[in-house]
C-alpha positions as CSV (number, residue, x, y, z in Angstrom):
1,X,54.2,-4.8,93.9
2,X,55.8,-6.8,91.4
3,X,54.2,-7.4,88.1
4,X,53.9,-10.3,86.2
5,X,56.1,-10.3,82.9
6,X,54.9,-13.0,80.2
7,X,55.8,-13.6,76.9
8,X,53.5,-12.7,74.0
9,X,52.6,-16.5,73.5
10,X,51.5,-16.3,76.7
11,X,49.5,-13.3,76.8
12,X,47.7,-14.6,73.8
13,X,47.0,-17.7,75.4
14,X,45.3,-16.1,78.2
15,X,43.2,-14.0,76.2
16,X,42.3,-17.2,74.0
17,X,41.5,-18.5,77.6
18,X,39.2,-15.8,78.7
19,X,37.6,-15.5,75.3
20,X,37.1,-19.8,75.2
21,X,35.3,-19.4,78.6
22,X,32.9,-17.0,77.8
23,X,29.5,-18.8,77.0
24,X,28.6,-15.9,74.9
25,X,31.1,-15.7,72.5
26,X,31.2,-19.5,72.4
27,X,27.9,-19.3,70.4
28,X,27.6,-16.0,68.7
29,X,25.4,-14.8,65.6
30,X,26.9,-12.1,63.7
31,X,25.1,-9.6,60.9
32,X,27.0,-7.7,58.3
33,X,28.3,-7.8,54.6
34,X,30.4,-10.4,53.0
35,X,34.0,-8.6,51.8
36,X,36.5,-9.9,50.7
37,X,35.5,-13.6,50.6
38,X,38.1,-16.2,49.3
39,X,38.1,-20.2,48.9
40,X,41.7,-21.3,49.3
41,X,42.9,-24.8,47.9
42,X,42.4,-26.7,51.0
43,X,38.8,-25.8,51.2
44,X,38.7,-23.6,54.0
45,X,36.8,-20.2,53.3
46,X,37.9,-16.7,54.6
47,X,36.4,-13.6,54.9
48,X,35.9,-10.2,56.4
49,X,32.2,-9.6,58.0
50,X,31.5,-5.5,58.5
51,X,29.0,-3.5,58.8
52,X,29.2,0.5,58.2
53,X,31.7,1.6,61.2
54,X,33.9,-1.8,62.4
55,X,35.2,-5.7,60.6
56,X,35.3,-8.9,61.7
57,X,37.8,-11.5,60.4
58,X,35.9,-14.6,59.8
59,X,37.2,-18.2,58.6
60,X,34.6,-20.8,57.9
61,X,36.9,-24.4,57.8
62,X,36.1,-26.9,54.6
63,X,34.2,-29.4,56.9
64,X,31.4,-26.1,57.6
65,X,31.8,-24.7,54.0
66,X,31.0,-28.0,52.6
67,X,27.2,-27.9,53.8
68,X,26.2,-24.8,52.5
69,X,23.9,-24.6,49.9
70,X,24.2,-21.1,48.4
71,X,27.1,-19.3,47.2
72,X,28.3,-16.5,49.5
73,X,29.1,-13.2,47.4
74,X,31.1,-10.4,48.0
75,X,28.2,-7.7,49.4
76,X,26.0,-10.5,50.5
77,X,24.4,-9.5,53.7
78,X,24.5,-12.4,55.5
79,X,24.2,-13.8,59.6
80,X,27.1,-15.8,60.7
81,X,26.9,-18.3,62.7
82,X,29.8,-19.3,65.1
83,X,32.4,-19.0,67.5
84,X,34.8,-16.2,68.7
85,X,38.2,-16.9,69.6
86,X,42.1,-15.9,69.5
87,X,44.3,-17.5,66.7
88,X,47.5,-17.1,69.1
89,X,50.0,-17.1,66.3
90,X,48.8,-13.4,65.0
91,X,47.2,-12.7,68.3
92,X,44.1,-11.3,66.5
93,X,40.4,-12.6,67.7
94,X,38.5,-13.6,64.4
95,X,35.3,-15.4,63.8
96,X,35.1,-18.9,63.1
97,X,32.1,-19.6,61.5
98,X,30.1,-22.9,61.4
99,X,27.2,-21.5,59.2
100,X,25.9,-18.5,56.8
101,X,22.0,-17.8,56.4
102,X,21.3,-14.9,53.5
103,X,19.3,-12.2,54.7
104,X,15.9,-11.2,53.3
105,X,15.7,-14.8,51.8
106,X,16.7,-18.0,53.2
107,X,19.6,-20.2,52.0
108,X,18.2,-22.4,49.5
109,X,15.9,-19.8,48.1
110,X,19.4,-17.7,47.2
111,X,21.0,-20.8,45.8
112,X,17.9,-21.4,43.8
113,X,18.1,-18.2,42.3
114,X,21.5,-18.5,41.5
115,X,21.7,-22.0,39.7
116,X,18.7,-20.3,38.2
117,X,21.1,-17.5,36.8
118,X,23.7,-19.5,36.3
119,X,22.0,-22.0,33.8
120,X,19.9,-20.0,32.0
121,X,23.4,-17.8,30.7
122,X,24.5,-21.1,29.5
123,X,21.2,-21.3,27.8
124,X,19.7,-24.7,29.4
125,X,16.3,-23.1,29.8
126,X,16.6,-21.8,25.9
127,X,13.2,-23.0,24.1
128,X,14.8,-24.0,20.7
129,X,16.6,-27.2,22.8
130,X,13.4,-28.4,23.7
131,X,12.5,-31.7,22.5
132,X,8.9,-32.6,21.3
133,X,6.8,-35.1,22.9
134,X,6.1,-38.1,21.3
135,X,2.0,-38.0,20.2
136,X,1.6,-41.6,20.8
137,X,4.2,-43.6,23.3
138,X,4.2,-46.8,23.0
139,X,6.8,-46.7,26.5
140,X,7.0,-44.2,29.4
141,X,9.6,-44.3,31.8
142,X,8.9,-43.0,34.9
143,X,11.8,-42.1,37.3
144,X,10.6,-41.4,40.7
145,X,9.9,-42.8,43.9
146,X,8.3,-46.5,44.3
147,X,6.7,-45.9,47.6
148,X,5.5,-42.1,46.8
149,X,1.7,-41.7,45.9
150,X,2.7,-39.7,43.0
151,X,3.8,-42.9,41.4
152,X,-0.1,-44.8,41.6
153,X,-1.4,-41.4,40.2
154,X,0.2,-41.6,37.1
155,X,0.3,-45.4,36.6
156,X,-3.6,-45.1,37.0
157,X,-3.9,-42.6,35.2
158,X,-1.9,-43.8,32.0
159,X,-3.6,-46.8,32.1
160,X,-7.0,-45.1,32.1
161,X,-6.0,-42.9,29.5
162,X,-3.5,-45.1,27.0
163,X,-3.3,-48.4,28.3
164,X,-2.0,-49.7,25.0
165,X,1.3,-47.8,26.5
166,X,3.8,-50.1,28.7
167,X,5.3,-47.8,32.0
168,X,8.8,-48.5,32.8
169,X,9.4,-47.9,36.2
170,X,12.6,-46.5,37.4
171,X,12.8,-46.2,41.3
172,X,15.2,-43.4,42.9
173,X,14.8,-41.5,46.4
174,X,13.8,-38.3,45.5
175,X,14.8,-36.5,48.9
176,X,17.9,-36.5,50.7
177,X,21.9,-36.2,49.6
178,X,21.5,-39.5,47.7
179,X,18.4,-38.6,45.6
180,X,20.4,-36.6,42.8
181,X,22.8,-39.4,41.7
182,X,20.2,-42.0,41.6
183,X,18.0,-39.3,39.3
184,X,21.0,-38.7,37.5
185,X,22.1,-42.2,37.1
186,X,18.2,-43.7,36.1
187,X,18.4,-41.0,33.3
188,X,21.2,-41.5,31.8
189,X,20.3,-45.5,32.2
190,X,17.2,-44.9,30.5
191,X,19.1,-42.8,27.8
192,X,21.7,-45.8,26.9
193,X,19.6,-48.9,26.8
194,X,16.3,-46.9,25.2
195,X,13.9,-48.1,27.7
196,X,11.4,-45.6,26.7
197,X,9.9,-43.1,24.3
198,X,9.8,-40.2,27.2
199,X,10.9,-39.7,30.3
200,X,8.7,-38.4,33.4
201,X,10.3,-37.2,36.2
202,X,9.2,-36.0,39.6
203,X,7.7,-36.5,43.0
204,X,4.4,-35.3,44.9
205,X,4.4,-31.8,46.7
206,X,6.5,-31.0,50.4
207,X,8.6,-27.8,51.1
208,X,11.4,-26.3,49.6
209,X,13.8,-28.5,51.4
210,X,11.8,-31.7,50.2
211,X,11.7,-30.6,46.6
212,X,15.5,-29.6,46.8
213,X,17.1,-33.0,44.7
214,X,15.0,-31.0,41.6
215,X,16.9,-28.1,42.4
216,X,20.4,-30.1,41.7
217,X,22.4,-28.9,39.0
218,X,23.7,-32.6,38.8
219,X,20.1,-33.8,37.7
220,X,19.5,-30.1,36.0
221,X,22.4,-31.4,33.2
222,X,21.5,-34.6,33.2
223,X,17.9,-34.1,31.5
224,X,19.6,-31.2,29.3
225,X,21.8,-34.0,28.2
226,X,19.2,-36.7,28.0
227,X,18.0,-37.7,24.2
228,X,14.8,-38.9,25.4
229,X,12.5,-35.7,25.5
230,X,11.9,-35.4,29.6
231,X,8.5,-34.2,31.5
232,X,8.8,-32.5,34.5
233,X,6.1,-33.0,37.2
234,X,7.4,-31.8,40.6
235,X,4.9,-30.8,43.5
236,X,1.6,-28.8,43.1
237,X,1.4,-26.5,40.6
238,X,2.9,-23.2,42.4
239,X,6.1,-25.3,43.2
240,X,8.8,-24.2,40.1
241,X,11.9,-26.3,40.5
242,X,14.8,-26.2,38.3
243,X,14.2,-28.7,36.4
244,X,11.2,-27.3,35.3
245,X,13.0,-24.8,33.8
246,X,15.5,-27.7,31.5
247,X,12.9,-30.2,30.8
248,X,11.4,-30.4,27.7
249,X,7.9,-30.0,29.2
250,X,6.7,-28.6,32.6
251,X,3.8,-30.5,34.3
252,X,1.9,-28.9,37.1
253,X,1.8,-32.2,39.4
254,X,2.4,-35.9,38.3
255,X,-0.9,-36.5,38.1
256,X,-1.3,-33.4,35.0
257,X,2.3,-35.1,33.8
258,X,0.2,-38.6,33.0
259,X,-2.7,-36.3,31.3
260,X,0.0,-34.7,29.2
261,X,2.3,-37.7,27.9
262,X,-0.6,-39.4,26.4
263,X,-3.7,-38.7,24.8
264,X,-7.0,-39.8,26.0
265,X,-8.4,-43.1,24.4
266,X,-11.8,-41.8,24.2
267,X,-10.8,-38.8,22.4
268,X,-9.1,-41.3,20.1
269,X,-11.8,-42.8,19.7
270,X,-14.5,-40.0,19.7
271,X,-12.4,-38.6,16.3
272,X,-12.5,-42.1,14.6
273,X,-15.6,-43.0,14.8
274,X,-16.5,-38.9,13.6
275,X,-14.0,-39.8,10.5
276,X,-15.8,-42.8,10.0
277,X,-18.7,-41.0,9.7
278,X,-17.5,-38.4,7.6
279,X,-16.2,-41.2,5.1
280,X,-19.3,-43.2,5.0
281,X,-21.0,-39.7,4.4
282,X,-18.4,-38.9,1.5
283,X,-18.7,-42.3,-0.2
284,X,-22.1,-42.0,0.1
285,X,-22.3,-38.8,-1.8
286,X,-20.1,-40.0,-4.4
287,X,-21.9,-43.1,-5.0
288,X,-25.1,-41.0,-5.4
289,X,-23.2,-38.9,-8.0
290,X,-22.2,-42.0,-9.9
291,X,-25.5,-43.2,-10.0
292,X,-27.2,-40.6,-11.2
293,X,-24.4,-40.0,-13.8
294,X,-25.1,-43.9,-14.6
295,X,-28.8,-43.0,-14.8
296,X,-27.9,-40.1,-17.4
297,X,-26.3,-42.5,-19.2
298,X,-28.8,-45.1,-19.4
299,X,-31.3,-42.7,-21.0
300,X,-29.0,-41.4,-24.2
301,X,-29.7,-43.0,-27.2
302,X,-26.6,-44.1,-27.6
303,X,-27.4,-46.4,-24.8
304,X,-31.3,-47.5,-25.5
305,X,-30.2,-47.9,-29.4
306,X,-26.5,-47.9,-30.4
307,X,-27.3,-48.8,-34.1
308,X,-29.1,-45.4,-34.5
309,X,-26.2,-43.4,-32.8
310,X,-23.9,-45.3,-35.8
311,X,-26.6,-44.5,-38.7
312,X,-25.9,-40.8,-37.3
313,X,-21.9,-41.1,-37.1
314,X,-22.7,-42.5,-41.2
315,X,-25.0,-39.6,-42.1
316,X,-22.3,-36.9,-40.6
317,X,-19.2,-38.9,-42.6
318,X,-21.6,-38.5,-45.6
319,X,-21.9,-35.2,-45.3
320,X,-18.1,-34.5,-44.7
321,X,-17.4,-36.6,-47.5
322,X,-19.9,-34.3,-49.8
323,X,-18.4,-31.4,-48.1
324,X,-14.4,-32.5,-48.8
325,X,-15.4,-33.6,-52.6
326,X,-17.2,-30.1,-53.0
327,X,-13.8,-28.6,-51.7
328,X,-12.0,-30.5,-53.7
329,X,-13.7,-29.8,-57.1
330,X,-13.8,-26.1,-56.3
331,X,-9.8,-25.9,-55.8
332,X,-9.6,-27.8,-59.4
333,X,-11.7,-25.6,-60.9
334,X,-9.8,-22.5,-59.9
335,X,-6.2,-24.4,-60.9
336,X,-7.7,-24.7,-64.2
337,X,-8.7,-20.7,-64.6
338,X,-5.3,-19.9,-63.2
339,X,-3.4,-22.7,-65.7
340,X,-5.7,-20.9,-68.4
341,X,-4.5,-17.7,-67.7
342,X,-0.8,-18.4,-67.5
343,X,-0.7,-20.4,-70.7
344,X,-2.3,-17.4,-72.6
345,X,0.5,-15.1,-71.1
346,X,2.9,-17.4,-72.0
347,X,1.6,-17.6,-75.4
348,X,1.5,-14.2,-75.8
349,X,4.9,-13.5,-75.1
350,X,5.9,-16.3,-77.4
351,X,8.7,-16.1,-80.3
352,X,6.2,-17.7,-82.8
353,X,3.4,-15.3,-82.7
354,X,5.5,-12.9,-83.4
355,X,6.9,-14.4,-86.6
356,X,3.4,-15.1,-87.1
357,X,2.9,-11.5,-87.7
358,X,5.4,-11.3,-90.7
359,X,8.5,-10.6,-88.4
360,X,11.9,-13.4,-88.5
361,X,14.7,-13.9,-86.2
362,X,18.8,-13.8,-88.1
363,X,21.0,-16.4,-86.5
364,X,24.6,-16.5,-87.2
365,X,26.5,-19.9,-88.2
366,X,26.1,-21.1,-84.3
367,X,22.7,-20.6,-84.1
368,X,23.0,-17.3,-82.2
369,X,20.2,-14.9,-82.5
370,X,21.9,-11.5,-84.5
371,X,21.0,-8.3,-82.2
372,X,23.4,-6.0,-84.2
373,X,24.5,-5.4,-87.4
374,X,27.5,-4.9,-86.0
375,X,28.4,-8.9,-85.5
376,X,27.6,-8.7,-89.6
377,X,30.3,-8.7,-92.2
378,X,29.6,-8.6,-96.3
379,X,29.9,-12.2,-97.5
380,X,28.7,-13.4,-94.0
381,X,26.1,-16.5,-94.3
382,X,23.3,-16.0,-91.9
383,X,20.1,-18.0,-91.6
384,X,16.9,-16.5,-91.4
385,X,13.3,-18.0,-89.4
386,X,9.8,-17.1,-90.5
387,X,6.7,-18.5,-89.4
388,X,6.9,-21.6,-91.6
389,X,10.4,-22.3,-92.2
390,X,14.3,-21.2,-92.2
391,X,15.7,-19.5,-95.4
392,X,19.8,-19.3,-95.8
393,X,21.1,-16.1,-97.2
394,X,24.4,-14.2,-98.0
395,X,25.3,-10.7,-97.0
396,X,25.6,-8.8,-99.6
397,X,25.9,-5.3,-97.5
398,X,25.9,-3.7,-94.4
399,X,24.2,-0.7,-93.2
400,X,24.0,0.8,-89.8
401,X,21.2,3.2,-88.5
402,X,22.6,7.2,-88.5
């Protein structure tokens, strides 16, 4: 029997044959771990799928790749969704994929978490970026969907609550591929031309996959980057999108988004007429405090008979004038003892009571009181004081004291 020879191009295009026609492998859902996962520069993703004994090569082309919604991971378990078949160049069978599905969560739960991860380590969800709400908008831009019942809520509601507010409506889809850039775009619109005082942002309640356009990280950095402080208000309150996390404030439904922008006008108005009150009650009070302090007045003297409250200013400037005189007199009186008593010491130590007592004072030719015999020559002149008189007089001697 002779056997067939072929060449290997041929022999892998058989197998690729037999492996095409087999309606099982045309449609195949694999289970394993993600290694070795790469994203080359014309989109197309490859990767090995194994589990703990074999590997399966696995290419996902840019046209699959492009719809998923999570970011496969090296160790991911995943299921793989696809097509087995022969690449006849390398004549190795490999997996080509047409779709991945996480395991233990599904796909847009996993890419939740990790845009989750992602923008909270570039701190987007960090508190101290959070803007404050203004107390009392005067404009509220609402971007959201013009058909949705989420939109009537709040419009009723803000005009039940603060109608003196005008609501700036700023239609988008807020489900499907093209909600994102029209959220995106409406916020930054409402950003450049100042169009409100806050920004609410949001839709009514559906499942994950309805809610998803909140989950964008395109609409995530657009509030981050938005100047206008932003409200959140995304489904029912257990729904937690991501842009709860980057807004400025979280609202539990639209509806709780309207109660928290504004205040209520009868609370408004409840505390104005209670500070109303409270003034009339404080000028109340002090005009009671005046009047009796007026009624004090009016029953002095000084009030009922002014001339008699002068007669008593007259009779007190009397007596301080008696007072100051006596002062004065008894500081005279005691100038004149002291003046006595200095001009008696001075007189006591006088020159002329003591030549009163029979003693004179010699002065030489310059008038020069002598101290010393010594200064004295015979046949000096020298002049002699007594009590009633000067005498001149010649020295005839001189004699000094042994």
């Amino acid at each position: 029997m002779d056997q067939q020879t072929l060449t290997v191009t041929e022999l892998n295009n058989y197998i690729k044959g037999l492996l095409d026609q087999d309606p099982m492998l045309g449609n195949v859902s694999v289970r394993g771990e993600l290694s070795n996962y790469k994203v080359y520069p014309s989109g197309h993703h490859y990767f090995t799928l194994k589990d703990s004994e074999s590997s399966l090569r696995c290419v996902m082309f840019k046209s699959s790749a492009g719809k998923l919604r999570f970011r496969p991971e090296n160790g991911m378990g995943v299921t793989a969704y696809g097509r087995i078949a022969v690449y006849p160049r390398d004549g190795a069978y490999q997996l080509y994929c047409t779709g991945l599905m996480p395991e233990g969560a599904g796909d847009l739960q996993v890419a939740f978490e990790q845009l989750k991860a992602q923008l909270a380590a570039e701190g987007l969800f960090d508190r101290a970026h959070k803007k404050p709400l203004p107390q009392f908008p005067s404009r509220i831009a609402i971007i959201t969907s013009s058909a949705g019942a989420a939109v009537h809520d709040m419009i009723r509601i803000l005009s039940h609550r603060w109608p003196m507010a005008q609501v700036v409506l700023l239609p988008v889809r807020v489900q499907g591929v093209e909600a994102p850039p029209e959220i995106v775009g409406a916020i930054r619109y409402a950003n450049e031309f100042k169009v409100a005082d806050v920004i609410i942002t949001g839709r009514g309640g559906g499942s994950i996959e309805d809610l998803w356009a909140f989950n964008d990280e395109r609409v995530a950095r657009a509030i981050y980057a938005s100047e206008l402080p932003v409200i959140s208000a995304v489904g029912h309150e257990p729904d937690v999108t991501i842009s709860d996390y980057v807004a400025d404030a979280r609202a539990s439904t639209p509806s709780n988004a309207a109660e928290i922008v504004v205040p209520d006008q009868r609370d408004i108005r409840d505390a104005l007429d209670s500070f109303s009150i409270r003034q009339d009650q404080a000028l109340r009070k002090k005009l009671m405090h005046l009047s009796q302090q007026l009624e004090a007045y009016q029953s002095k003297r000084v009030m009922t008979d002014p001339v008699a409250h002068i007669d008593n200013r007259r009779i007190s400037l009397d007596y301080a004038r008696d007072r100051l005189v006596a002062a004065e007199e008894r500081n005279l009186a005691a100038c004149r003892q002291r003046f006595v008593g200095l001009a008696a010491s001075l007189d006591a130590m006088s020159p002329l009571r003591v030549l009163g007592r029979g003693y004179a004072i010699a002065e030489d030719g310059l008038g020069q009181a002598i101290k010393s015999v010594k200064s004295l020559s015979p046949g000096d002149t020298i002049t002699v004081e007594l009590c009633d008189g000067k005498a001149d007089c010649l020295v005839q001697s001189v004699t000094e004291k042994p």
